[in-house]
NUDOKOL-597551 format. One line per field, with one value per residue: residue in three letters; x, y, z of N, C-alpha, C in turn. Coordinates in Angstrom, 3 decimals. Example, Ala and Ser with C-alpha at 12.3 -4.5 7.8 and 13.67 -1.06 7.14 Angstrom:
rest <- c(Ala:Ser)
n_east <- c(13.190:12.850)
n_north <- c(-5.690:-2.250)
n_up <- c(7.800:7.080)
ca_east <- c(12.300:13.670)
ca_north <- c(-4.500:-1.060)
ca_up <- c(7.800:7.140)
c_east <- c(13.200:12.900)
c_north <- c(-3.300:0.030)
c_up <- c(7.800:7.870)
end
This chain:
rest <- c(Unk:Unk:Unk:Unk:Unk:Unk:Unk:Unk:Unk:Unk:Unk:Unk:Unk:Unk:Unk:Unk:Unk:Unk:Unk:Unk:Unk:Unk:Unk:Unk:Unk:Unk:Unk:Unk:Unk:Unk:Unk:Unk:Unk:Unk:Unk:Unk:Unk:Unk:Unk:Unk:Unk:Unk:Unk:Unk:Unk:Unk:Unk:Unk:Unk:Unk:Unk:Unk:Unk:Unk:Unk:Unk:Unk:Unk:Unk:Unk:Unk:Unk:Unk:Unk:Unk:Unk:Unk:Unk:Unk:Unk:Unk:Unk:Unk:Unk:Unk:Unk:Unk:Unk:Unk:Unk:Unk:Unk:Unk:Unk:Unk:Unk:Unk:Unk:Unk:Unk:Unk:Unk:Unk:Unk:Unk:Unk:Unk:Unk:Unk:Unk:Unk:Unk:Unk:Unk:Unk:Unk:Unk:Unk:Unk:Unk:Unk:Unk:Unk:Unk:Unk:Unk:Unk:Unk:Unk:Unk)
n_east <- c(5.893:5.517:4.170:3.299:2.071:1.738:0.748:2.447:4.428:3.527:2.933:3.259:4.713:3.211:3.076:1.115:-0.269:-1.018:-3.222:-5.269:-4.442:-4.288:-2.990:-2.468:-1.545:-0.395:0.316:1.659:0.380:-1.864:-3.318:-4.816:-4.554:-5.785:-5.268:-5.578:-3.847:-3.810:-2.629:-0.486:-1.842:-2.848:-5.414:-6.632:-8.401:-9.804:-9.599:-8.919:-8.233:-9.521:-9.222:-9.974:-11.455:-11.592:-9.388:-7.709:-5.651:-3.655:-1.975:1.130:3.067:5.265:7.614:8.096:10.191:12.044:14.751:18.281:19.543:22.405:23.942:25.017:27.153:26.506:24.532:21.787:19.820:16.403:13.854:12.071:10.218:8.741:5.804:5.555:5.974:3.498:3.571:0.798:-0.353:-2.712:-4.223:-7.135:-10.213:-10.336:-7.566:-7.261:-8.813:-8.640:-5.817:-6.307:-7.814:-9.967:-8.847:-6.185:-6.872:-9.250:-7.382:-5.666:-7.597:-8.639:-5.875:-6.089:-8.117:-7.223:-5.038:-6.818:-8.843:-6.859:-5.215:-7.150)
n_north <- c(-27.346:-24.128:-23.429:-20.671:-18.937:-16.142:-15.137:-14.986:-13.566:-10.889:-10.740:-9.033:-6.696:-4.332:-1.859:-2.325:-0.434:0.536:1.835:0.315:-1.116:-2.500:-4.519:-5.813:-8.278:-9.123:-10.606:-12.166:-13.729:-13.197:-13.498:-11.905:-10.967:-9.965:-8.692:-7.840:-6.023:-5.036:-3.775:-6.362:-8.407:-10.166:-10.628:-12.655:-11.230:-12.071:-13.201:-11.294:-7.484:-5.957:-3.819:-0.409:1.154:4.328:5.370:4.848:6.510:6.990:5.157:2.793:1.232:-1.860:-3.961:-6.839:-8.200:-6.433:-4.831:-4.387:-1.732:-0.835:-2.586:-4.358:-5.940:-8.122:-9.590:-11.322:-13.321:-13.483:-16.916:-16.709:-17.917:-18.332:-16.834:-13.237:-10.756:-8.022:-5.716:-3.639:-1.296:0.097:2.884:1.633:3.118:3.710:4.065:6.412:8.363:8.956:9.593:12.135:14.319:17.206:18.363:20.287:22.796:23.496:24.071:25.942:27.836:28.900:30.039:32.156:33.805:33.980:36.059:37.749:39.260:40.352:41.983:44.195)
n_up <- c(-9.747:-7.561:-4.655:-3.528:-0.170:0.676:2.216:4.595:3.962:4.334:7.363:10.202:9.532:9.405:12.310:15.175:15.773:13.064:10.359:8.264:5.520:1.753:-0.232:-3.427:-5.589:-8.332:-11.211:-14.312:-15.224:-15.316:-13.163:-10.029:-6.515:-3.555:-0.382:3.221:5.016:8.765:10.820:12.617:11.524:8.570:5.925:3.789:1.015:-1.030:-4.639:-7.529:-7.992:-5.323:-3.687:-2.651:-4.473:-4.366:-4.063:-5.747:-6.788:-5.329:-5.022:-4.470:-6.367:-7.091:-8.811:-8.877:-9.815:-11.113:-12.079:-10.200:-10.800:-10.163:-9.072:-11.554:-11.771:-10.291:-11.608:-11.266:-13.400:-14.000:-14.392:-17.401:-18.269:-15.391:-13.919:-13.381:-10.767:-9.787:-7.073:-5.185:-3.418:-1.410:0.298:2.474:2.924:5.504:6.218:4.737:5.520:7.867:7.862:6.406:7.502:8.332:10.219:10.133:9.007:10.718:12.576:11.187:10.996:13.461:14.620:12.298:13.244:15.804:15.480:14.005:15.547:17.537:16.165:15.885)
ca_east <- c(5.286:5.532:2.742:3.705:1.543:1.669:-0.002:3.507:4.885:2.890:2.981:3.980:5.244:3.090:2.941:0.032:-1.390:-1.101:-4.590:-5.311:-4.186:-5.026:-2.173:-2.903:-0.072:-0.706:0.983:1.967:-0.194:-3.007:-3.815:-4.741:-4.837:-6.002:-4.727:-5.658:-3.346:-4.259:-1.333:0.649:-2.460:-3.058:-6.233:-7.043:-9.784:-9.966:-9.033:-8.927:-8.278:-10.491:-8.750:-10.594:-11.234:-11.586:-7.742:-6.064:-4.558:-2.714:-1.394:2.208:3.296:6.529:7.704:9.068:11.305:12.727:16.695:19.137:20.769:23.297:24.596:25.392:28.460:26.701:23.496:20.462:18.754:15.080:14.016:11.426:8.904:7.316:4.691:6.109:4.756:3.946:2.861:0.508:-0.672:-3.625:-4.421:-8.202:-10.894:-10.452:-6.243:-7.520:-9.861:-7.931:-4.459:-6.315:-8.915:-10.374:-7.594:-5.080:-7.875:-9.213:-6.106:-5.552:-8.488:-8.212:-4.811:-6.452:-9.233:-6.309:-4.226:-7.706:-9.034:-5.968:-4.600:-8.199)
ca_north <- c(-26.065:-24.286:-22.981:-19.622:-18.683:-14.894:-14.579:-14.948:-12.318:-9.486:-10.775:-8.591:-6.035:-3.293:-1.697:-2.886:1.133:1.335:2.221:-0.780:-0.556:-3.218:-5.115:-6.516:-8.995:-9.086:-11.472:-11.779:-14.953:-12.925:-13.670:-11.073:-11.551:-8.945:-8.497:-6.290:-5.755:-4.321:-3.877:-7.545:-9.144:-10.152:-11.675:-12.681:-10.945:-12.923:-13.348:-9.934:-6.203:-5.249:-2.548:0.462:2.363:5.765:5.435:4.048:7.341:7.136:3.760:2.615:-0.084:-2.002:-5.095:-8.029:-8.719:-5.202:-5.155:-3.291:-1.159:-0.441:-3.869:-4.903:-7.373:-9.469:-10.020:-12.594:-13.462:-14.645:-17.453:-15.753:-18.972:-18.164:-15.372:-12.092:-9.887:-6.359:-4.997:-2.241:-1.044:1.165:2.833:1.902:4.259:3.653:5.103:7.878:9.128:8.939:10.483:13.235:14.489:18.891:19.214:21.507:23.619:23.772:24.897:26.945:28.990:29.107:30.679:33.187:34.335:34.867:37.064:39.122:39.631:40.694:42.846:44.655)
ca_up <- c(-9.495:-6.359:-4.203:-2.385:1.060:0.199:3.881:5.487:3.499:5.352:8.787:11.074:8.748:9.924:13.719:15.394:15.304:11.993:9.971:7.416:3.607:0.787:-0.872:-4.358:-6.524:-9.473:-12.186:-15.652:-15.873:-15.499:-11.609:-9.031:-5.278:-3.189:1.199:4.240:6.224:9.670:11.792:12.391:11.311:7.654:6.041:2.312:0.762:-2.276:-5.904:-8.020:-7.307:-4.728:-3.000:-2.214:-6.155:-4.770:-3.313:-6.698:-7.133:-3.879:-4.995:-4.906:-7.010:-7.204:-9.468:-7.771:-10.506:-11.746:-12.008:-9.742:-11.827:-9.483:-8.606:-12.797:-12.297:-9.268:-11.734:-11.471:-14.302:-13.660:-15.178:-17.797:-18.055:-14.599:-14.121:-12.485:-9.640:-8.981:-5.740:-5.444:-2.282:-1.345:1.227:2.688:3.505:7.015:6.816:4.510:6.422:9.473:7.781:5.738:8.078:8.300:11.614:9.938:8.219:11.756:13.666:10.806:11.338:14.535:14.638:11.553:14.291:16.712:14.499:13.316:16.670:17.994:15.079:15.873)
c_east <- c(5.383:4.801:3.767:2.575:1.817:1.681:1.197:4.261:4.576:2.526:3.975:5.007:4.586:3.215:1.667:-0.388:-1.406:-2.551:-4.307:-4.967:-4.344:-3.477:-2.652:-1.195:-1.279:0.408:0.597:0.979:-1.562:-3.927:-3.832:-5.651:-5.193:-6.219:-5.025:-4.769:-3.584:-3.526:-0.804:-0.494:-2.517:-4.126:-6.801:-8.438:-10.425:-8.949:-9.576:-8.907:-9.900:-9.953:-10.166:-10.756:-11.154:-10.438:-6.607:-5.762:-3.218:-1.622:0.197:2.236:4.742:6.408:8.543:10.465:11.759:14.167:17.102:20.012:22.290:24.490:24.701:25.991:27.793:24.940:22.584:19.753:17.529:14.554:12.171:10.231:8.186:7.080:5.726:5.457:4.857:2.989:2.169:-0.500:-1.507:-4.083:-5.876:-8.830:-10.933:-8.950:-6.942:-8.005:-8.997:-6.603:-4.972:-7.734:-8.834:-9.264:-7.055:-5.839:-8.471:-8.793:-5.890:-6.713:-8.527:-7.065:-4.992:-7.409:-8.764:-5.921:-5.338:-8.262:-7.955:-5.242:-5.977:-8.268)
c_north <- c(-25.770:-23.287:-21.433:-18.789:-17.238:-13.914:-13.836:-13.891:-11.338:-9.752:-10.222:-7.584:-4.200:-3.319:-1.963:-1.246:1.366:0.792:0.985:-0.571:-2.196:-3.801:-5.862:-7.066:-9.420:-10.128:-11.269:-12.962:-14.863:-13.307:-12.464:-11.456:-9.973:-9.274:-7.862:-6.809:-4.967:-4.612:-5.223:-8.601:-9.399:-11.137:-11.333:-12.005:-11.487:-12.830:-11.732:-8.325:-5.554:-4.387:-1.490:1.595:3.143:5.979:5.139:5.311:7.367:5.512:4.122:0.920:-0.403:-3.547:-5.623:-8.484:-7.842:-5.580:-4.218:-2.915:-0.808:-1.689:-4.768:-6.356:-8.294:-9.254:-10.881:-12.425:-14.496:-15.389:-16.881:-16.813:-18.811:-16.512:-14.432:-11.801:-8.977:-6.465:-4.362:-2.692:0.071:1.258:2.463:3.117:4.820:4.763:6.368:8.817:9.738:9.954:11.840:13.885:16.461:19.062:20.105:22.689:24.088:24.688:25.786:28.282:29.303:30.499:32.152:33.901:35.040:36.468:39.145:39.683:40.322:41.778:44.295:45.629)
c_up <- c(-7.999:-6.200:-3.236:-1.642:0.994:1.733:4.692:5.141:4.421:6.757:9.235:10.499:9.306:11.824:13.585:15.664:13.979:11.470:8.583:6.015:3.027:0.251:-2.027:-5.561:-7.366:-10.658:-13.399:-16.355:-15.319:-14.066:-10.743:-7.623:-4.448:-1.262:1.749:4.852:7.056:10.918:11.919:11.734:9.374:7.176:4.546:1.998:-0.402:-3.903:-6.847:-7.317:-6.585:-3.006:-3.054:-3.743:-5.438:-4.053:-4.439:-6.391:-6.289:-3.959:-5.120:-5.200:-7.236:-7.973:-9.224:-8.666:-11.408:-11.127:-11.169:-10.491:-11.009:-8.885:-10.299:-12.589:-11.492:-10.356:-11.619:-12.579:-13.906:-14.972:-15.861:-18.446:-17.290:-14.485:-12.996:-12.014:-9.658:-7.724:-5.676:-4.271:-2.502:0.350:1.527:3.148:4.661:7.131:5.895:5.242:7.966:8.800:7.162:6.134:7.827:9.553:11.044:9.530:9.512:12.427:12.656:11.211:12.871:14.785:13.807:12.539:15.198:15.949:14.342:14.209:17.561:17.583:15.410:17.007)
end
């Protein structure tokens, strides 16, 4: 059996400004691990999905062992005894907040105030 350190995976993967998001692997053998990453840093948060619920929607998910359809003749077959992975990433409350803040709604009005005052 072999042990895989998951940690090393996500080091140093984001820029050190970037706003923190959640990483959760997931397996076919019924295991879930759950990651922050917060810019080059990465630090376990334990065993099961505990991402941020009011962000699943925003999730992306990918499966470590989906086929390239595009590369046929040079195939790999995995061997279908050990557990598979998906990925699925969320953003935390901390990047939401921060990427989907009232600014544009703001400057929009703003710019609407110009316009009506001016038009006046």
């Amino acid at each position: 059996m072999a042990v895989l350190r998951w940690s090393t995976y996500f080091e140093d993967i984001l820029n050190p400004a970037s706003k923190p998001i959640h990483v959760v692997l997931e397996n076919s053998c019924d295991e879930v691990f759950t990651y922050e990453l917060d810019g080059p840093e990465v630090k376990y948060l334990g065993a099961g999905n505990l991402a941020d619920k009011s962000n699943k929607d925003m999730r992306i998910s990918m499966g470590l062992d989906e086929e390239d359809k595009d590369n046929s003749e040079d195939e790999i077959t995995f061997n279908q005894d050990f557990c598979s992975y998906e990925v699925k990433v969320y953003p935390t409350d901390v990047a939401d907040s921060y990427y989907n803040d009232n600014f544009p709604f703001l400057i929009t009005g703003i710019i609407a105030a110009v316009f009506i005052f001016t038009a006046a």
